[in-house]
N, C-alpha and C positions, 0 to 999 in steps of 0.2 A: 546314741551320741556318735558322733561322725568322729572317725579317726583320721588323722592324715599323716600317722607315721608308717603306714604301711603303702601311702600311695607314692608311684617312683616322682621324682623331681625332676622337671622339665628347662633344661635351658629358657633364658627369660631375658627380655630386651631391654637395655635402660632408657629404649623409645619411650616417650608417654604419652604415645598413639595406640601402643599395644602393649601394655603390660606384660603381657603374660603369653605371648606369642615368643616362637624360636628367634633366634635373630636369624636375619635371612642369609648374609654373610659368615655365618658361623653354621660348619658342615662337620660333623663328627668323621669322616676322613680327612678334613685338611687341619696338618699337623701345625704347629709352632714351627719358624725357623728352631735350630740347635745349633749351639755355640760350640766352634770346637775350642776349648779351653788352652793347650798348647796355643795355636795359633794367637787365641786372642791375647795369651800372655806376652808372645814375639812381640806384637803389634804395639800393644802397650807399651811394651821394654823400650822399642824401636819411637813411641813418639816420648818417652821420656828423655829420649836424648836428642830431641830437636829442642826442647823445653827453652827458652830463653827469661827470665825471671827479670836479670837487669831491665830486660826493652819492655821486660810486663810491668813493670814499674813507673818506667821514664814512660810510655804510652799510657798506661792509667793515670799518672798525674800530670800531663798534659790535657787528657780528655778532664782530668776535672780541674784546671785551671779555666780550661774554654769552655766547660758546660756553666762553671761560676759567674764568668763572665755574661755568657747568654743570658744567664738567669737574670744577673743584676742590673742589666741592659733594658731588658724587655719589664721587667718589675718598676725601673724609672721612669720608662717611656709611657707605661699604662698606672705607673701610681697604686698599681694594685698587687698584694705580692701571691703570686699563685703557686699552690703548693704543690703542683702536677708536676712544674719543673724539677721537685728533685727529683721526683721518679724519670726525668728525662739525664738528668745528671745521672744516675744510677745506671741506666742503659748505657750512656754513652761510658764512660769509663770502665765498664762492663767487660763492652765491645771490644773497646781498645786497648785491654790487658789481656783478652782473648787473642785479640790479632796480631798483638806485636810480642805478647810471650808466650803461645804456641803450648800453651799448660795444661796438663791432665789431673798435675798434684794438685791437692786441698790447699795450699800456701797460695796458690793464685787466687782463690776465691776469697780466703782472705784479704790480699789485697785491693782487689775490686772492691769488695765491701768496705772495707777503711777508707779507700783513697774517694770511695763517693760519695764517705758521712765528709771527709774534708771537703768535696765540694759542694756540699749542700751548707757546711757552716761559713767557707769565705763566699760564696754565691748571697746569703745572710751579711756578711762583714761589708763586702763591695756594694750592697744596696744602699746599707746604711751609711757608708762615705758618699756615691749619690747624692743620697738625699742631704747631708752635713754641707757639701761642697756646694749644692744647690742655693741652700739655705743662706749661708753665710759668704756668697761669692769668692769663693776659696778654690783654685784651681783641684781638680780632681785627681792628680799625682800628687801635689801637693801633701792633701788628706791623706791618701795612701802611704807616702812615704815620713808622714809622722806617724802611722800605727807600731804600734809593737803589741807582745802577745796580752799584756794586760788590758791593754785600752780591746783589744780587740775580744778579748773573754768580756769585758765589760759592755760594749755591745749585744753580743749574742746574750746576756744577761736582759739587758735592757728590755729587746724584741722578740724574749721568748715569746712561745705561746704554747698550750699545750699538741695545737696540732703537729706543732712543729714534730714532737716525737712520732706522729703517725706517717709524717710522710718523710722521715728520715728516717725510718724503721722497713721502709717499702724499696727508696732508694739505696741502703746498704743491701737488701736480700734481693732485688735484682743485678746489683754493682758483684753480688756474690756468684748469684747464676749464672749470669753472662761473662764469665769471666772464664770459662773450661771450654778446651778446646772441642769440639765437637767431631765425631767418626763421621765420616763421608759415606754412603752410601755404596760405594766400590769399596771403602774399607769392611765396611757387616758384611758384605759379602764374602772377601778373603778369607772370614773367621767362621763361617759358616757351616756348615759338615753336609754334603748334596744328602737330596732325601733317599 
């Protein structure tokens, strides 16, 4: 019987052209960069107090007023309602809590995540006045400006569906992801330790 606890273990590619071949780019003298931990604490410290929370706010729910908009724009015009837009709403308010509040804390990703399950439910609410305003020749501010929050839960009642929870489960955890500030390139380097 063939043993194979005694034979040594080969690095192995997650190519699957070659199984079981070394990776070509991976050289047992070339090290990991190393973090110098001091540093990268500075760095941290340092963009925690650039952090602007209010503008990650007021930026996140602008991009999901205007992602709302787009969606119920383009769902009027084609009659069809596509469920990719919220994953677009989710990027863009993402983006825009990244950009305008400069965050590394977990609070920002929270609100990227909230603010583009909100724009994924009024992007839903302004389709449906659309279509009401359509229907019934009713100017569409009009619609708008008779909603309040019950008629508008009654709505998103109306036009559930179930997929709705897959693709607003997708657009909150990118609206999450995209929502932290990112280290530049010059910055991993500063944090670095030379080899």
């Amino acid at each position: 019987m063939f043993n194979q606890e005694n034979e040594p273990q080969k690095p192995v590619s997650s190519s699957p052209s070659s199984p079981l071949q070394p990776h070509p780019q991976i050289s047992e003298d070339t090290a990991p960069p190393v973090i110098d931990e001091m540093k990268m604490q500075m760095l941290m410290n340092s963009l925690k107090e650039n952090q602007n929370l209010s503008m990650g706010i007021l930026g996140g729910f602008i991009a999901a007023l205007a992602g709302a908009s787009v969606w119920a724009i383009i769902t009027a015009i084609t009659e069809y309602q596509i469920g990719f837009m919220a994953i677009g709403v989710g990027f863009l308010v993402g983006y825009a809590v990244r950009y305008m509040g400069q965050g590394v804390d977990q609070v920002y990703g929270y609100i990227g995540g909230g603010l583009s399950l909100v724009g994924c439910l009024l992007g839903n609410v302004l389709t449906a006045c659309i279509f009401y305003a359509e229907a019934e020749s009713i100017p569409f501010m009009d619609v708008v400006g008779a909603l309040d929050f019950s008629i508008a839960f009654e709505i998103l009642v109306d036009t559930f569906s179930f997929m709705d929870i897959l693709f607003y489960g997708i657009a909150v955890y990118y609206g999450y992801k995209w929502s932290f500030r990112q280290l530049t390139e010059e910055e991993l380097k500063g944090v670095t330790k030379p080899a």
